[in-house]
C-alpha positions as CSV (number, residue, x, y, z in Angstrom):
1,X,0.0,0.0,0.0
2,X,1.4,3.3,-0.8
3,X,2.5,6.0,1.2
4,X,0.1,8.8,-1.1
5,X,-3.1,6.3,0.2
6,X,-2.9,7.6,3.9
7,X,-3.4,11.4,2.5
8,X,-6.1,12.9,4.0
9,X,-8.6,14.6,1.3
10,X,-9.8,17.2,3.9
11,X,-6.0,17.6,3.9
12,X,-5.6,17.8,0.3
13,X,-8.5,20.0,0.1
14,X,-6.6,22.6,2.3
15,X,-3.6,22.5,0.2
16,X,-5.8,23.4,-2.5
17,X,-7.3,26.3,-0.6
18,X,-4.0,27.2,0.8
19,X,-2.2,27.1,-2.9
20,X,-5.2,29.1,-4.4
21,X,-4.6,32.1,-1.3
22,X,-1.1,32.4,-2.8
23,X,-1.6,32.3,-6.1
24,X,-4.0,35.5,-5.5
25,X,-1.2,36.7,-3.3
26,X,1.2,36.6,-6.7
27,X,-1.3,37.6,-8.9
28,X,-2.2,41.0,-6.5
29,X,1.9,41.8,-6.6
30,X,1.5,41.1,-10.4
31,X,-1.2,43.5,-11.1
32,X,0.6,46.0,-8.7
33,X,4.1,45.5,-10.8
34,X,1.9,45.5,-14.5
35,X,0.0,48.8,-13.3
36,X,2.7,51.0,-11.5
37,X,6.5,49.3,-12.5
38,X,7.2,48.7,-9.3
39,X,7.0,46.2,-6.2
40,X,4.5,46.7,-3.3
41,X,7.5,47.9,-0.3
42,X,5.5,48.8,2.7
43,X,3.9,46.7,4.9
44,X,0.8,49.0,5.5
45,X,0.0,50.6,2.2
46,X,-3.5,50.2,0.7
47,X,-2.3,47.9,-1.4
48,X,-0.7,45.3,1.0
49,X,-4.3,45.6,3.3
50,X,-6.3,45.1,0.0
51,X,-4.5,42.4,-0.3
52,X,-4.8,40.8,3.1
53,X,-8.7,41.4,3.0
54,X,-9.0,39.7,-0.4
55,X,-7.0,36.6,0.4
56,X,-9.0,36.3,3.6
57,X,-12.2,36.7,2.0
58,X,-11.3,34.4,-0.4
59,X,-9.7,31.9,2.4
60,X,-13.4,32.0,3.7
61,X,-15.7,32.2,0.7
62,X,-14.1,30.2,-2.1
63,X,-15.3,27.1,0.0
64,X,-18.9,28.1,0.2
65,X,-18.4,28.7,-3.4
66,X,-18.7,25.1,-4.5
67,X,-15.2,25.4,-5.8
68,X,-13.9,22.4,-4.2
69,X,-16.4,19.9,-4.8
70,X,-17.3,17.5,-7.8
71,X,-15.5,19.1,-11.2
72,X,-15.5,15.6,-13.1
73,X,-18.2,16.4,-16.1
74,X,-18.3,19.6,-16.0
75,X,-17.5,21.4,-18.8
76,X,-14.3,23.6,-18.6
77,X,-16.6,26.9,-19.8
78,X,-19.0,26.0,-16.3
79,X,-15.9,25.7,-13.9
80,X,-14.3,28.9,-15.5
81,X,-17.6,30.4,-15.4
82,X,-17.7,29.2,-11.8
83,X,-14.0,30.3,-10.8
84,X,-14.9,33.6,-12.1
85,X,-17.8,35.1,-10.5
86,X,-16.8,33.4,-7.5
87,X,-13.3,35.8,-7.4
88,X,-15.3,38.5,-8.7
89,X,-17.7,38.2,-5.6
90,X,-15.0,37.7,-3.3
91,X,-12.9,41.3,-4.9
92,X,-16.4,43.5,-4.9
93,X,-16.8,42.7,-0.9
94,X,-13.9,43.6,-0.5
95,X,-13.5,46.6,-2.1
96,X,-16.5,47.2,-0.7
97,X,-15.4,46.4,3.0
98,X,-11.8,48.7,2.4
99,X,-14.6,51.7,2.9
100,X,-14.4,50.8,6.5
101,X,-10.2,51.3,6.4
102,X,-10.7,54.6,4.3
103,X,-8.3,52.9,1.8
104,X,-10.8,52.5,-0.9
105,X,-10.6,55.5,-2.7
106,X,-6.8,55.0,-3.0
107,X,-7.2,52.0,-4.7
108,X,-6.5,52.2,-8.5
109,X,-9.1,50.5,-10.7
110,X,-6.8,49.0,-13.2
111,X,-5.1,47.6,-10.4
112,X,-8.1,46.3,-9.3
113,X,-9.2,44.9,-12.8
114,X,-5.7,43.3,-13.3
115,X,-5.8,41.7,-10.5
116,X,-9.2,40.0,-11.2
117,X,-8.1,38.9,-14.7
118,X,-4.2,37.5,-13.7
119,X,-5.8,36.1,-11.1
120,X,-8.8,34.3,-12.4
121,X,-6.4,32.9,-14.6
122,X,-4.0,31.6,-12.1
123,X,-6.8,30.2,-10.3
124,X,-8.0,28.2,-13.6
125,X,-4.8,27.1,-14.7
126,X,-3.6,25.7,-11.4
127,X,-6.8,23.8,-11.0
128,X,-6.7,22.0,-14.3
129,X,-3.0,21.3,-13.7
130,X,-3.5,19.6,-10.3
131,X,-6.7,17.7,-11.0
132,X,-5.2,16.5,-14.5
133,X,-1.9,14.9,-12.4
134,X,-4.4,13.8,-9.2
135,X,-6.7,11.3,-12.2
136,X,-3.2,10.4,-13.7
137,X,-1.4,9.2,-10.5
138,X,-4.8,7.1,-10.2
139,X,-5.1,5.9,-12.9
140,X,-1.7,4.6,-12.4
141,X,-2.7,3.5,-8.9
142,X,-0.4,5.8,-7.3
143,X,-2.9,8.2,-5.8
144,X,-5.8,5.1,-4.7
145,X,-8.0,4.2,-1.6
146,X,-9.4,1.1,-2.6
147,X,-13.1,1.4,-0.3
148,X,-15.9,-1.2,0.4
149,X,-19.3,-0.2,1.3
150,X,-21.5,-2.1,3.3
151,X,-24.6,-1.4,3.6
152,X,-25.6,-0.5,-0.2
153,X,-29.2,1.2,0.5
154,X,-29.7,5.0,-0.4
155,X,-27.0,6.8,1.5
156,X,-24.4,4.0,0.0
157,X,-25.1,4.5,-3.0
158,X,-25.4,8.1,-3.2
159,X,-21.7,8.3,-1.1
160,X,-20.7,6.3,-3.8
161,X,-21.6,8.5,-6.8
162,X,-20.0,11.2,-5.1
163,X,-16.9,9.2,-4.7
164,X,-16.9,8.9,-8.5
165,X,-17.9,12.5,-9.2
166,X,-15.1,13.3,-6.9
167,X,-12.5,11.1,-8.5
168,X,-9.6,13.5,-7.1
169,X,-10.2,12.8,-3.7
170,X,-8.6,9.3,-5.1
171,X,-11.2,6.7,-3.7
172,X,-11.8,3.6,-5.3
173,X,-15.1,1.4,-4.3
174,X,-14.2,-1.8,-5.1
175,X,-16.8,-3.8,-3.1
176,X,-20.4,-3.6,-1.5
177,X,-22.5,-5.4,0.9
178,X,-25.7,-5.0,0.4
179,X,-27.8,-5.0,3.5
180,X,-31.4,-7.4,3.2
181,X,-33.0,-4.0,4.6
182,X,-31.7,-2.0,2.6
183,X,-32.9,-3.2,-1.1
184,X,-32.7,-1.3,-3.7
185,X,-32.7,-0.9,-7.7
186,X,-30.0,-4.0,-9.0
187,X,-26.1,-2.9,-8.9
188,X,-25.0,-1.8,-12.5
189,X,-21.4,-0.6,-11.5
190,X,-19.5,-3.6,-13.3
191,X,-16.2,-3.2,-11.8
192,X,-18.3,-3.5,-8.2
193,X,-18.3,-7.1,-6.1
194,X,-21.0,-7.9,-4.5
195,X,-19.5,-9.5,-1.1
196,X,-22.0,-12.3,-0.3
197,X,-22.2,-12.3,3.6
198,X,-21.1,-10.0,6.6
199,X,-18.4,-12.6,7.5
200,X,-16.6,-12.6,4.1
201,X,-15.9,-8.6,4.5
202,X,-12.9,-9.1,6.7
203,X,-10.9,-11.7,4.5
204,X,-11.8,-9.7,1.6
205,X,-10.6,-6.3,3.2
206,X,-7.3,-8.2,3.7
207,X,-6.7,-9.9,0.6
208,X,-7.4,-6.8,-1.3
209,X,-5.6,-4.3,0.6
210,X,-8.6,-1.9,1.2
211,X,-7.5,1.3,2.7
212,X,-11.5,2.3,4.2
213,X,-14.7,0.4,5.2
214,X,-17.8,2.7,4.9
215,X,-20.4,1.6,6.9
216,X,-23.6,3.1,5.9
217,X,-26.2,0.9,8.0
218,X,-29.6,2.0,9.2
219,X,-29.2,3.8,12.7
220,X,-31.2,1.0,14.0
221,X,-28.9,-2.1,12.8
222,X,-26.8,-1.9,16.1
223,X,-27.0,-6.0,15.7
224,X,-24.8,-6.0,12.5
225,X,-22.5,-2.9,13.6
226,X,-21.4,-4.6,16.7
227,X,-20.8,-7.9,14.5
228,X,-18.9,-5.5,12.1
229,X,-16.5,-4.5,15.0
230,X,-15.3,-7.2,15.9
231,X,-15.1,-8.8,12.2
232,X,-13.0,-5.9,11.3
233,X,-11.2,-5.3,14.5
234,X,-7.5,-7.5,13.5
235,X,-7.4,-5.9,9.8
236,X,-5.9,-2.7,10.3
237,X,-8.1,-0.2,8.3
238,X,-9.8,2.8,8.5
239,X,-13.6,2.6,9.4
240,X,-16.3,5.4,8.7
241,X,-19.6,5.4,9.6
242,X,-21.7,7.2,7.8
243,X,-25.6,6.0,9.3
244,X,-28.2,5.8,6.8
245,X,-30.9,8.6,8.1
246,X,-32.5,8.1,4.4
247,X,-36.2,7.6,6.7
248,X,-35.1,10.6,9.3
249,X,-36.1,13.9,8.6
250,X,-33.0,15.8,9.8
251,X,-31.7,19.2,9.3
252,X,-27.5,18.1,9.6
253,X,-25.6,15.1,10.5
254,X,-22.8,16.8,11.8
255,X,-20.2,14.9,13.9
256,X,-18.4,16.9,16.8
257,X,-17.3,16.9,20.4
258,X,-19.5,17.0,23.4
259,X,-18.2,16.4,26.8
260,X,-15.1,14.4,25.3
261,X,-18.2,12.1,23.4
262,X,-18.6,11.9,19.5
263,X,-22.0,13.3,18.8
264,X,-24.3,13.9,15.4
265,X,-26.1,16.9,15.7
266,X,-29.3,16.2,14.1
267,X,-31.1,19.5,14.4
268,X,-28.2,22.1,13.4
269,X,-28.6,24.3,10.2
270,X,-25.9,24.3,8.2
271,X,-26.0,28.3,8.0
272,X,-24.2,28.7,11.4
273,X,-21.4,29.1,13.3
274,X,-18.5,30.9,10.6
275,X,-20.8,30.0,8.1
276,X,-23.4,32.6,9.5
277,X,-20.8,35.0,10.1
278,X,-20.1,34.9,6.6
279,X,-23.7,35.0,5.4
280,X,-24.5,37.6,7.7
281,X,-21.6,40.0,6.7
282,X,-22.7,39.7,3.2
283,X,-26.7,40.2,3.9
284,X,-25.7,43.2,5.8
285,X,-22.9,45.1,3.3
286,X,-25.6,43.6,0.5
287,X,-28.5,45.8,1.9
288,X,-26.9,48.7,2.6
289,X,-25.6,48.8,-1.2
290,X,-29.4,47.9,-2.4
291,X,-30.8,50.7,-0.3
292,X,-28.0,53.4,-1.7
293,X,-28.9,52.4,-5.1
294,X,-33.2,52.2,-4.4
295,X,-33.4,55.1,-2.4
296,X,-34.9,57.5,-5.2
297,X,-37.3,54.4,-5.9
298,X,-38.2,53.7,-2.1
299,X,-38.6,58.2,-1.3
300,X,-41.2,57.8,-5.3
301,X,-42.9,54.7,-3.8
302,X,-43.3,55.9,-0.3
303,X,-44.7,59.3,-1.9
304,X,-46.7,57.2,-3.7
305,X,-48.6,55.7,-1.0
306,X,-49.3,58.7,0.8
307,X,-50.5,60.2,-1.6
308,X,-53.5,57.9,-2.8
309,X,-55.0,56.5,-0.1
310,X,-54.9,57.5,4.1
311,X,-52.4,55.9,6.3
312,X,-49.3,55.3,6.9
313,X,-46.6,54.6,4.2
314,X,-45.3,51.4,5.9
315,X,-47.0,48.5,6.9
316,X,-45.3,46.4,9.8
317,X,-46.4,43.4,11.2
318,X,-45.1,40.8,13.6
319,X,-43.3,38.1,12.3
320,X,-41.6,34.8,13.9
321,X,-37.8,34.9,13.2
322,X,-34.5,33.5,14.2
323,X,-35.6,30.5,16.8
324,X,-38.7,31.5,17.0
325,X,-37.7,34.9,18.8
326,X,-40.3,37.8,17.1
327,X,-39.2,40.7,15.2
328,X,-41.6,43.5,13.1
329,X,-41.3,43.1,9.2
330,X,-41.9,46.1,7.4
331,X,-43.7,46.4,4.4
332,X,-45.0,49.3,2.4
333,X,-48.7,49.7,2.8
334,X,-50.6,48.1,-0.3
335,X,-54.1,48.0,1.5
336,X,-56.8,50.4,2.5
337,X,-55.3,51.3,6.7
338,X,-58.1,50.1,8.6
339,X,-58.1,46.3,6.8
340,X,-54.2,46.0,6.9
341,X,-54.0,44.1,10.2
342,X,-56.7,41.6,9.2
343,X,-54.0,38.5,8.7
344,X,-56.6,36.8,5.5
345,X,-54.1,36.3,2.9
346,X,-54.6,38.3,-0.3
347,X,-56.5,37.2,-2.9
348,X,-57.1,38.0,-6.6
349,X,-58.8,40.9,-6.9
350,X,-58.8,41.6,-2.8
351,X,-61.3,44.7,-2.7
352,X,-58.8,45.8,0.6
353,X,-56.2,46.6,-2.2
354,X,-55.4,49.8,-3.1
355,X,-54.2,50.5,-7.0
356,X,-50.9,51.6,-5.8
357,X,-50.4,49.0,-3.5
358,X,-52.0,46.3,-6.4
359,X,-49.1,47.1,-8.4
360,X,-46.5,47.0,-5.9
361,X,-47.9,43.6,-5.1
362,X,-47.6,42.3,-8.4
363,X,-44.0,43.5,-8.8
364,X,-43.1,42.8,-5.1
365,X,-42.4,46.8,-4.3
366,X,-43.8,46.2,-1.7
367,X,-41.0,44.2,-0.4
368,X,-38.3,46.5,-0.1
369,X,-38.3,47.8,3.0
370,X,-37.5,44.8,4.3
371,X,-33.5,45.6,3.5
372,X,-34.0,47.8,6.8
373,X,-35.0,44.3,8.1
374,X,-31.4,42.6,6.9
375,X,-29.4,45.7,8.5
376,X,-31.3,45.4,12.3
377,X,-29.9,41.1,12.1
378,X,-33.7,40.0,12.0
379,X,-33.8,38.9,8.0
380,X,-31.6,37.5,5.4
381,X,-31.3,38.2,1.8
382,X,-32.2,34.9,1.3
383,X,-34.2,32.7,3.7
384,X,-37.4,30.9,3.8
385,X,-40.2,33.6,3.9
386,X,-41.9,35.3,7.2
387,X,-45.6,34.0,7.7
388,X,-48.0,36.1,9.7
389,X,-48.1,34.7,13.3
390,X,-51.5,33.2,13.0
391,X,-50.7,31.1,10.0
392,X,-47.8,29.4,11.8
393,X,-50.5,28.6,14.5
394,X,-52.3,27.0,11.9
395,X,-49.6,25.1,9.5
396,X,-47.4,23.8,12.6
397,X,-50.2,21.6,13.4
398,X,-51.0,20.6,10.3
399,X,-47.7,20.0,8.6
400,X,-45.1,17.9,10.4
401,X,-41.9,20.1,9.6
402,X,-43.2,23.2,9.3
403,X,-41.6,25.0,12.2
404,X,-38.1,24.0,10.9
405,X,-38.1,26.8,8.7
406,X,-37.4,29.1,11.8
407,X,-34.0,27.7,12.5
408,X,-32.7,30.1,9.8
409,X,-33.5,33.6,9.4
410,X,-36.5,34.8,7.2
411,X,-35.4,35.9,3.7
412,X,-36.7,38.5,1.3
413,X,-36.6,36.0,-1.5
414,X,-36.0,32.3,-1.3
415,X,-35.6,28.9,-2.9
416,X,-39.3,28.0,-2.7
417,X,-40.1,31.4,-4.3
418,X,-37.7,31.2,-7.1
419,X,-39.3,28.2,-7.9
420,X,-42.9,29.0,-8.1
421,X,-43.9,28.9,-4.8
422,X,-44.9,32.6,-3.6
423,X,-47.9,34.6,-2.8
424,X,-51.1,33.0,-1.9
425,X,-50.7,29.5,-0.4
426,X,-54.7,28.4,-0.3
427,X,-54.7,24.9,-0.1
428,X,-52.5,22.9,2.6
429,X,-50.6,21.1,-0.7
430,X,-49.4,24.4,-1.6
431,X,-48.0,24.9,1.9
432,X,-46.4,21.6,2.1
433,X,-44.7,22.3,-1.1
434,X,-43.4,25.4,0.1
435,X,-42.2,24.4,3.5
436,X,-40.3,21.3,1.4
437,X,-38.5,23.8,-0.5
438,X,-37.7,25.9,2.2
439,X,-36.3,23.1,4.1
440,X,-34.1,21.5,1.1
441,X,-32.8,25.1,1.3
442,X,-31.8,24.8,4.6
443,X,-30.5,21.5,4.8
444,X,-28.3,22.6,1.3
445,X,-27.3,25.6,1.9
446,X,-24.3,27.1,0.6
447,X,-23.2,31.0,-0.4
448,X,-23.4,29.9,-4.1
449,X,-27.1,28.6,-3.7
450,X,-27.7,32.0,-2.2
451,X,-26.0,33.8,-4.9
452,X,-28.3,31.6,-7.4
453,X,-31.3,32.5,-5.9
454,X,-30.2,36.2,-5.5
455,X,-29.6,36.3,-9.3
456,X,-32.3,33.8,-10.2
457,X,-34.6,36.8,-8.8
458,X,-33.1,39.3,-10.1
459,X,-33.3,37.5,-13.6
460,X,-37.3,36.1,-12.6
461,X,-37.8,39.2,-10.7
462,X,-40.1,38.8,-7.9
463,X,-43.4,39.2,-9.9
464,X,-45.6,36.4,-10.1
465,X,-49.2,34.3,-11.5
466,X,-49.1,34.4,-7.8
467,X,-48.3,37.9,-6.8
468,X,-51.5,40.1,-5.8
């Protein structure tokens, strides 16, 4: 067995990360040299803290980026394309976070655009050139974790298409197991034994040389894991359990440490911990930028409102938010004042609709004071949306996950919307399908999916059959 099988892919995955910080590095020092004819000298300059923001940015967002996951059959155009408006992300925060240093108006923008494009390029090139000498040394069996799987059911068989999308990380399934519990459509993979019995795993893991044993068993099969133990405990390999929750509607499967005890935290959002820091750093430099650029728009609407019907210009109303804890969402007013707090979801052709507020409905004007919403911490750009506090009365009895959807923050646009599911929800199916979106969301989230959906709305715009 060779040395190269007892790397680590979440090591190799941080020399990646790691390799592409100092390529950016180079490629800022590059631009500099290309733009002024001269090296960056002090420590201090705008420059050298441009710098250090950008590669920290991109230490923390290039991840969240999808930029390290599955590449094989992609086209080269869609991981360019990929590469490219991650960096680009990553270089307009932070030219937008040097404001807070008082550097940014120093900064030139040919430097700025150099660095993008000798970068971008760096980036690309690298990639291609490691991943193209990671498939050869395996395919030479240099860079190989020959793996057995037992326990073939739905979480087996997806771990092992990512395995294959994934080829770089270097494993190799050899073998399965398939668990009577777990049956499934017939095994086409040709190169794949089929290991006949729970007993025959251990010789085969010897005779073969296998590096890892993934164990993907139902939670409850504690029988077969303890026999698995002490099958496998002479042979001297690696063991990962990965528990088949295919039938458990969880939110995470997270392994950490509690007390000194390995624990799987069921119930944890993936949007937290850096990862909310992150999300909530953009949300907040996001809004301020969208209410900059709308304020014109917001002082026209506001006027607007005033103007054709009595009341107030904004409409707020309490909403459940973060864990449950309540905050006021804020709206402006698109129906006659003394109907607005009636909760009745709108309808087509509501008579409490004003013909302002109809059309701001239809185009979701109505909507955008809720950036104020993103700057106070109680919304996210992106997020399932707030329901009026007597419909989550209603649905949480009625629809087994429903609450879930407040162990994230509220967003002004989200996945379910994007995909259809906005405005008037006035059967329970409706509902349902919107609470299932909103909870794939959450369980998949990542900063690319919320910078899909960001310019999936911009592209859809929030308008809608839907919208009145």
């Amino acid at each position: 067995m060779s040395d190269s099988m007892d790397r680590s892919p979440a090591t190799l995955e941080l020399a990646l990360r790691v390799g592409d910080i100092v390529l950016l590095w180079l490629s800022g020092h590059l631009a500099y040299y290309v733009r002024f004819r001269e090296e960056i000298t002090q420590t201090l300059s705008p420059y050298a803290i441009a710098l250090y923001l950008g590669c920290l940015l991109a230490y923390l967002i290039l991840p969240n980026m999808e930029v390290y996951t599955a590449w094989r059959g992609r086209r080269p155009a869609a991981i360019f394309a990929r590469l490219g408006l991650a960096w680009g992300l990553i270089l307009s925060i932070g030219v937008l976070a040097s404001f807070a240093f008082h550097i940014a108006p120093q900064l030139s923008r040919l430097w700025l655009a150099y660095w993008y494009v000798s970068g971008l390029g760096l980036l690309a090139v690298s990639r291609f050139v490691a991943f193209n000498i990671i498939r050869m040394l395996k395919n030479r069996g240099l860079y190989c974790k020959p793996v057995v799987i037992v326990g073939y059911g739905p979480t087996g068989r997806e771990l092992h298409r990512r395995a294959l999308e994934n080829d770089w990380y270097g494993y190799d399934v050899q073998a399965v197991y398939l668990d009577p519990t777990q049956a499934g459509s017939p095994i086409n993979h040709a190169r794949l034994q089929v290991l006949p019995s729970l007993e025959s795993i251990g010789d085969y893991v010897v005779a073969n040389h296998i590096a890892e044993v993934w164990l993907t068993l139902p939670l409850t099969d504690s029988a077969h894991l303890l026999k698995l133990r002490n099958l496998l405990r002479n042979t001297l390999v690696d063991v990962r359990l990965v528990p088949d929750v295919d039938n458990v509607e969880i939110l995470s499967s997270d392994i950490v440490r509690f007390f000194g005890f390995p624990t799987i935290d069921l119930n944890r959002p993936q949007i937290a911990g850096s990862h909310a820091l992150l999300k909530d750093l953009f949300d907040r430099i996001f809004s301020a930028i969208a209410l900059a650029c709308l304020a014109p728009l917001l002082l026209a609407i506001a006027l607007a409102v005033k103007w054709t019907s009595p009341g107030p210009v904004l409409f707020r109303q309490r909403r459940l938010g973060l864990n449950g804890r309540i905050f006021y969402l804020y709206k402006f007013r698109s129906m006659r004042h003394e109907t607005v707090e009636n909760v009745r979801q709108a309808t087509s052709d509501d008579p409490r609709i004003t013909p302002v507020g109809r059309f701001l409905r239809r185009t979701s004007l109505d909507e955008l004071p809720q950036f104020f919403n993103v700057l106070l911490g109680d919304m996210s750009i992106v997020g399932p949306r707030p329901h009026a506090l007597q419909h989550n009365e209603i649905y949480m009895r009625k629809l087994e996950l429903y609450m879930l959807r407040h162990r994230v923050k509220p967003g002004i646009t989200g996945w379910a919307q994007i995909n259809g599911y906005r405005g008037e929800t006035d059967t329970d199916d409706k509902m349902a399908m919107r609470v299932q979106y909103d909870i794939h969301y959450i369980k998949n989230w990542s900063f690319w999916l919320d910078v899909k959906i960001i310019l999936l709305t911009g592209i859809k715009g929030w308008s809608g059959a839907n919208a009145y």
